[in-house]
N, C-alpha and C positions, 0 to 999 in steps of 0.2 A: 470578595462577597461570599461565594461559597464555601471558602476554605478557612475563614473567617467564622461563618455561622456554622457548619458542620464538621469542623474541626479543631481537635486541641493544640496547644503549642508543637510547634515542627520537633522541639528539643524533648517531648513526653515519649518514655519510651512506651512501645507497644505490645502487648499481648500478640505471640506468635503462635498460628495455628497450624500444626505438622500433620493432625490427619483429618479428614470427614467425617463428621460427627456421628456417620453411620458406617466407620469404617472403610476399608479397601475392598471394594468389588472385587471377584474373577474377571479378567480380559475373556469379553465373549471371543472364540475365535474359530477355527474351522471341525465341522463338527457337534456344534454349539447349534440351536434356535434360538430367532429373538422371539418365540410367542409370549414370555414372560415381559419383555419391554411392552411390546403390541397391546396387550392388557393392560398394562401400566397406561400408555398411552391413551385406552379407549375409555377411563375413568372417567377422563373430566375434557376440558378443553383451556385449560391453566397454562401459562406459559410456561416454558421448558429450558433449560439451561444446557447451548449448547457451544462445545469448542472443540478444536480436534488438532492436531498433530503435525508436521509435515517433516517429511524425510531431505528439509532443505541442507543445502550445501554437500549431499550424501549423495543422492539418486538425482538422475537425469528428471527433470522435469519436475524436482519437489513436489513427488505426490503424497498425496493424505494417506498415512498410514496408520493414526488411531481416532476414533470418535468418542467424546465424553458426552453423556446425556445424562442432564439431573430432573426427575420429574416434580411435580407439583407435591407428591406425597415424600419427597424425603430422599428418593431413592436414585443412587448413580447406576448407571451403566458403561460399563466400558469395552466398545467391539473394534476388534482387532478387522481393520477396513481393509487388509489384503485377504482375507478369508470370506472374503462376502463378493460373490462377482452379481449378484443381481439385489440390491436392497431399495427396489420397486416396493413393498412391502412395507418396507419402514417409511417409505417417501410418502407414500400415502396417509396413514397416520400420521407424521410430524408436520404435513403439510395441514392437518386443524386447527394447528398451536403457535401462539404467538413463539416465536424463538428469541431469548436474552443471551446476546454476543458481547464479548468485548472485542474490541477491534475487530468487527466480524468481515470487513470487506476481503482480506485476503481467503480466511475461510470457508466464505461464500466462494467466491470462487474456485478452491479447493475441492470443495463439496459437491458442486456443479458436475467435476467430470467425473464422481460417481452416481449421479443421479441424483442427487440430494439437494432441495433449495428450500430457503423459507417462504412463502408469501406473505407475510409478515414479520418484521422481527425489529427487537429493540436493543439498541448499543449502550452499551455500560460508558464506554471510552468516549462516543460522541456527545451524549447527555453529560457528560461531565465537563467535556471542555464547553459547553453551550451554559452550563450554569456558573462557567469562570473557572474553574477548577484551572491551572497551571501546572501541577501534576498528575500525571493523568493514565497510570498504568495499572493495570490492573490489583497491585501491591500498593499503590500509592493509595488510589482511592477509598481500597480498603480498609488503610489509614486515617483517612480524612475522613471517612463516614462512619463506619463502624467500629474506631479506635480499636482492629489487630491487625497483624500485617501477615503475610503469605509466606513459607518456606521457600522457594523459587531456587531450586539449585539444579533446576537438570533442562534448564532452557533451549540448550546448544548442544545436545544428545544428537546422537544419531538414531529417531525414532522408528527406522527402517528394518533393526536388526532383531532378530524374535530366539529363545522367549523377550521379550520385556522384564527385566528385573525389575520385583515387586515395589520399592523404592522408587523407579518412574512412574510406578500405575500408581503409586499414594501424589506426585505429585500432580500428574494429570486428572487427577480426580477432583483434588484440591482448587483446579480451574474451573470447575462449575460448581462450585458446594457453597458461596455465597453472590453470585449473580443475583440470583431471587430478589434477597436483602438490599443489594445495592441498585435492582429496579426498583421499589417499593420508595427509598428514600430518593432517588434522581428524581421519579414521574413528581412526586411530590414537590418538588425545589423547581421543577421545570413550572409547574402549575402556577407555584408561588409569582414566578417572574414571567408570566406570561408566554412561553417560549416554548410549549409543547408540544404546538404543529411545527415549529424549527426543525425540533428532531423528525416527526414523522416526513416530512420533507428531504430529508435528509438520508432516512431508510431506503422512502421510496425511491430516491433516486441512486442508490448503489444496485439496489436491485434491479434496475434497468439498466443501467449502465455496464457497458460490454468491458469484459476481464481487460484490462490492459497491457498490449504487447509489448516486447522491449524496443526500445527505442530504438531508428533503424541505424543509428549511429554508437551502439552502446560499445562495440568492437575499437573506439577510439579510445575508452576508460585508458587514463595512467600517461597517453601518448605527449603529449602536449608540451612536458618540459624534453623528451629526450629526444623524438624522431626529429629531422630537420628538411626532410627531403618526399615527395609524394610519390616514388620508389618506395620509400621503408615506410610508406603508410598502406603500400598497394599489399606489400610484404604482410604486413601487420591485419591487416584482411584476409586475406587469403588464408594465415594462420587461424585466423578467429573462427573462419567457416570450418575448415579442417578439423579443428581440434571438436566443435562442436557436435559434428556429424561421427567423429569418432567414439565420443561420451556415451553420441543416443547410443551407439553399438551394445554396450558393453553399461547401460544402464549407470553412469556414473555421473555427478556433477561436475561438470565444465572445468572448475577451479582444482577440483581435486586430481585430473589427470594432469593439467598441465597450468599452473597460477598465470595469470593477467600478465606479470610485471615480468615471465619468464616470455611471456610471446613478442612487450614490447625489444626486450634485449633481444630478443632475435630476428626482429625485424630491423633494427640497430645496424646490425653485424651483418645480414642477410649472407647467410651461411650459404655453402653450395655443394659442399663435400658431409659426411658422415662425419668425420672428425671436426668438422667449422661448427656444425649441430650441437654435437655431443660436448664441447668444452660450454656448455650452458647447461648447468646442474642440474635443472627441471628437466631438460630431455635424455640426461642420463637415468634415470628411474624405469624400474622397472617394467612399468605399467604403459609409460611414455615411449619406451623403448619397444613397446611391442607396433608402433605405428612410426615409426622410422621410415620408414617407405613413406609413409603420407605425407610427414613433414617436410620432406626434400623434396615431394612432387609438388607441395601447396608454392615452395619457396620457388621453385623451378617455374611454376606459373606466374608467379608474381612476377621473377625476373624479365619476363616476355612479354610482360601485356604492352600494350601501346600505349604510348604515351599521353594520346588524347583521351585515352580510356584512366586512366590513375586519377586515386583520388586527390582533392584539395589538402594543405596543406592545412589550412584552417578553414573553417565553414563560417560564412559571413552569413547569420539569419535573418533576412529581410521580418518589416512587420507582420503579422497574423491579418492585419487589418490592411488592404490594399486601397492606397487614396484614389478616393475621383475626383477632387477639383484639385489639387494640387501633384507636386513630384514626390518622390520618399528624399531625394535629395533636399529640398526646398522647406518640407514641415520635419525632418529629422529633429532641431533645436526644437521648434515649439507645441512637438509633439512628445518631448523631453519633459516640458516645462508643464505640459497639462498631466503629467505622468508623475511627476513630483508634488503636484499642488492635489491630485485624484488622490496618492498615498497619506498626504499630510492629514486631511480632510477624514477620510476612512482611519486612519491611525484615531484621531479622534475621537471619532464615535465609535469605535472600539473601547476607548478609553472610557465612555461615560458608561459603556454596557458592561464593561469590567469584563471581557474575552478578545482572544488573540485575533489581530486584525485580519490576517488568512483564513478567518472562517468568515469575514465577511466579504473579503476577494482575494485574490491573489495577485501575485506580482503583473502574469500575465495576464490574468481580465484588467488590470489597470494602465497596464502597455495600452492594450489594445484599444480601450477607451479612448486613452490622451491621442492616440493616432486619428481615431475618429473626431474625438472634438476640434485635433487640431486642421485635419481637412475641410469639415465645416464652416471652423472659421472664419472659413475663403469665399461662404456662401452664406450667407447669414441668415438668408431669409426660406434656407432651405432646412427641412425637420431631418436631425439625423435619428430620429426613431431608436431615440437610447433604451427605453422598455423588449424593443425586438430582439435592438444587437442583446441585448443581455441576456434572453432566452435564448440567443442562437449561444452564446459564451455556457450556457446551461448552468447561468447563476438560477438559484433556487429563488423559490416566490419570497421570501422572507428577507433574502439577500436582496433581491430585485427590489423591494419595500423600504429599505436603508440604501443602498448603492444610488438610484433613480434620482432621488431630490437635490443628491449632496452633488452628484453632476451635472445636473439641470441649473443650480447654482452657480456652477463654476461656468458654467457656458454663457451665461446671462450675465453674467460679472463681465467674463469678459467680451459682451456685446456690447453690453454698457461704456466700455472705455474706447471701443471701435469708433 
């Protein structure tokens, strides 16, 4: 649809834009006032173009270490966010202005643990995939709508490291210099198809929606073909803790002291000597080798826990959805089968909307369904209140609108055959 109408052939080459049309900004940084942004900002109350930076894979905790701000008159800004310990000041002003993100949900969150959030703001990346777009990056779009495409060559930088070579600050600038342009033609394509409050639905709910922690099992990454024993997983824990709490130390990322695939091998091996450690190339390193002591005291714990206390081998995830007329044993199969026939149905009417069916549920709001309709089942004359479960699932109102009918269907279909 979209990519169709506001797009030329995929094979047209593009006009590529290497600076800002108003040039490369100075990096505000320590030392620096933003009274000149503040004024900028107190102009108008025009939505504002903003993205920022993160020191991921670098620093402990991927914090924001640059902010790009493009205002309504033309003009970037770019401040250097470890030289700013209170921007209470800026928050205030940017809290007037709508803010135009792409993929803004990580960077809201970013931005959060400096003080900084929008109360409003519009996504470049979700309005695209809402009006069908298929590719949908910020280089892509810019393709698809505006026929030129973006420099993008310092994605994977370490944005931690100061000065900033002038060459990063052209590219980070480059990240807000046509947002504007590409809200003006979304709101308009959204308008077109009806689908406006989609998005606005969609803002507000990232914005309420609490940062997402890592999953409490994420320390198993990698394990699955090599460990075989719940020893070398207890092992492979205790590594994970360890090595983490040694990063915060010493302000580094997790990966970068010691990689994943370096902790499963050594829960593997479950070393017990300095020499058992050290013939695993990741703990020979320098940086690795300054917490020697820790890694033989994590393995040393590991080898002791108690038995009853070690982890699973594999985790067997029971439903989200816990039945009451039925067992999880008993509706397993035909809560299978309402789960396949919930995707077919949704795959569908994705297909008429022309967008990817995970915007209109996911895997797991459609587990969870088939679970309930298949307990149901067993009660026929009982309401499973599919409108509720679906607001407690925090499918949005527009989802809830499309999702509701198509399983209210399927549950009456198959009462009809009962």
């Amino acid at each position: 649809m979209s990519e169709s109408s506001l797009a030329a052939n995929d094979e047209q080459s593009y006009e590529t834009i290497y600076y800002p049309k108003g040039g490369v900004p100075d990096l505000l940084t320590e030392g620096d006032n933003l009274q000149e942004l503040l004024m900028e900002l107190a102009q108008d109350r025009l939505p504002v173009a903003v993205d920022a930076e993160r020191a991921s894979g670098f620093r402990y905790g991927h914090p924001n270490s640059l902010l790009q701000l493009k205002t309504a008159s033309g003009k970037i800004f770019l401040i250097d966010t470890f030289a700013f310990h209170d921007l209470s000041e800026l928050q205030d002003s940017l809290a007037q202005h709508q803010w135009i993100l792409h993929d803004g949900h990580q960077d809201i969150a970013g931005l959060k643990e400096l003080g900084i959030f929008p109360n409003d703001f519009f996504d470049t990346q979700i309005a695209a995939r809402l009006c069908g777009f298929k590719r949908f990056s910020l280089a892509a779009i810019c393709e698809q709508i505006l026929g030129v495409t973006l420099e993008k060559d310092h994605q994977a930088e370490d944005w931690s490291i100061r000065p900033l070579p002038h060459d990063w600050l052209r590219y980070a600038a480059l990240d807000v210099e046509l947002l504007a342009k590409l809200q003006d033609a979304l709101a308009a394509q959204l308008s077109e198809l009806g689908r406006s409050d989609w998005l606005k639905q969609e803002c507000v709910y990232l914005l309420q929606k609490p940062h997402r922690k890592d999953k409490p099992n994420r320390w198993r990454r990698g394990a699955a073909k090599v460990l075989k024993t719940s020893r070398q997983y207890e092992y492979l824990r205790q590594l994970y803790q360890t090595r983490d709490l040694c990063a915060q130390k010493i302000d580094l990322a997790p990966g970068r002291l010691v990689a994943n695939q370096a902790l499963v091998e050594a829960a593997a091996r479950q070393p017990r000597t300095r020499r058992q450690l050290n013939s695993i190339t990741a703990f020979r390193s320098p940086i690795a080798r300054k917490f020697e002591s820790e890694w033989l005291a994590a393995c040393e714990q590991a080898r002791w826990t108690p038995e009853k206390d070690l982890p699973p081998v594999v985790i067997v995830a029971g439903p989200s959805y816990q039945p009451i007329f039925g067992t999880i044993s008993r509706l397993r199969n035909l809560a299978g089968s309402y789960t396949d026939e919930l995707k077919r149905v949704v795959h569908e009417k994705a297909r008429q909307l022309d967008i990817d069916p995970a915007l209109i549920a996911n895997m797991q709001t459609l587990r969870h369904l088939g679970w309930l309709l298949a307990d149901y089942s067993l009660a026929p004359k009982e309401d499973p209140q599919l409108a509720i479960e679906l607001e407690e699932l925090e499918a949005r109102q527009w989802q809830q609108d499309l999702i509701l009918p198509l399983a209210t269907e399927i549950r009456e279909k198959h009462l009809g055959k009962a």
